[in-house]
N, C-alpha and C positions, 0 to 999 in steps of 0.2 A: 414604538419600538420596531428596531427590523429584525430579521431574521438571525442575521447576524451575531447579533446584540441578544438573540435569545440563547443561539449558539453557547455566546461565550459563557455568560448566566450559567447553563447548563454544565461547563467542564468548568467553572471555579466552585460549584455547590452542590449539583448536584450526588456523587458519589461522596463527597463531604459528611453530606447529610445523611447518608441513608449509613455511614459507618459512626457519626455521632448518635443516631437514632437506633444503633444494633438490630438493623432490620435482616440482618445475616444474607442469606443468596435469595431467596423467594419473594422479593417484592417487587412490586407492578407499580408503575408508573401514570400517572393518570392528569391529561391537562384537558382543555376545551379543544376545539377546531379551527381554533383563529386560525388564519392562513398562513401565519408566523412559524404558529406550532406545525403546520402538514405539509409545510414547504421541503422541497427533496435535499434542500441541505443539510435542515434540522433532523429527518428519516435518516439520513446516511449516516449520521451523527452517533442517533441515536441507533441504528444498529449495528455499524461498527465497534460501539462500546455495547454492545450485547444489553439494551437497555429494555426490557419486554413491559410496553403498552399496553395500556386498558382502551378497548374500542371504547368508543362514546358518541352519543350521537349529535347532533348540530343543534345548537341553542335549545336545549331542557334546562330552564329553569329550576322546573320541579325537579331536577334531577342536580343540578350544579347546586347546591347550597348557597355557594360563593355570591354569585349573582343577584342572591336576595340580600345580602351583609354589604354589598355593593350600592345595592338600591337604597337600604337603610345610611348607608354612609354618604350618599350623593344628598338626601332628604336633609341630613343633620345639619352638612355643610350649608349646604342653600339656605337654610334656615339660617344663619349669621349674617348671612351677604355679606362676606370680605369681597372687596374689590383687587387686593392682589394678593400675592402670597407670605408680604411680610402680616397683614390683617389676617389672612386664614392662620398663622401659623398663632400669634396673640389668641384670637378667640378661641379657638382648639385646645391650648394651653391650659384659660385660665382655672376652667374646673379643676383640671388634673392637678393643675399647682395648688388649688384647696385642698384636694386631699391629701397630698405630701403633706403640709403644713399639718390638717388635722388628725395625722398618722404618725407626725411627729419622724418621718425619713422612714418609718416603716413601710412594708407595701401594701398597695392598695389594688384597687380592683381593675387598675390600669395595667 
């Protein structure tokens, strides 16, 4: 992803979400360091929309949660070996499609 691309992300969701999530005036914003996210376009961005940032420091795992659900997800995948994306998207599926089925359309833990 570019910069850009994060940009825009940001002004179709961003303020979106923090008025679906009634997070009212007091909320802080919080990403990683990729160079996407600290690039002076995405800063200008985000401070011309008065968006107030949680410092954070450069690759903490133990601190990013994400990265470990990341790592568990990259494990799961590998573990199928799809060789493209219409096989990753089948193996992925077919659990989840059991338990629709054995939930009967109710929800599940997907």
């Amino acid at each position: 992803m570019r910069m850009e691309n994060y940009v825009d992300i940001l002004k179709q969701h961003l303020k979106t979400s923090v008025r679906k999530l009634k997070l009212g005036r007091k909320w802080v914003f919080q990403m990683d360091n990729d160079p996407k996210h600290t690039s002076e376009v995405v800063a200008k961005w985000l401070k011309d929309n008065k968006v107030k940032v949680l410092e954070w420091p450069l690759q903490s795992a133990d601190l990013n949660l994400i990265e470990n659900v990341w790592a568990e997800l990259k494990k799961h995948v590998q573990a199928r070996r799809p060789t493209n994306l219409t096989q990753l998207h089948q193996r992925c599926q077919a659990k989840r499609l059991t338990q629709v089925k054995q939930f009967k359309g109710n929800a599940t833990k997907y």
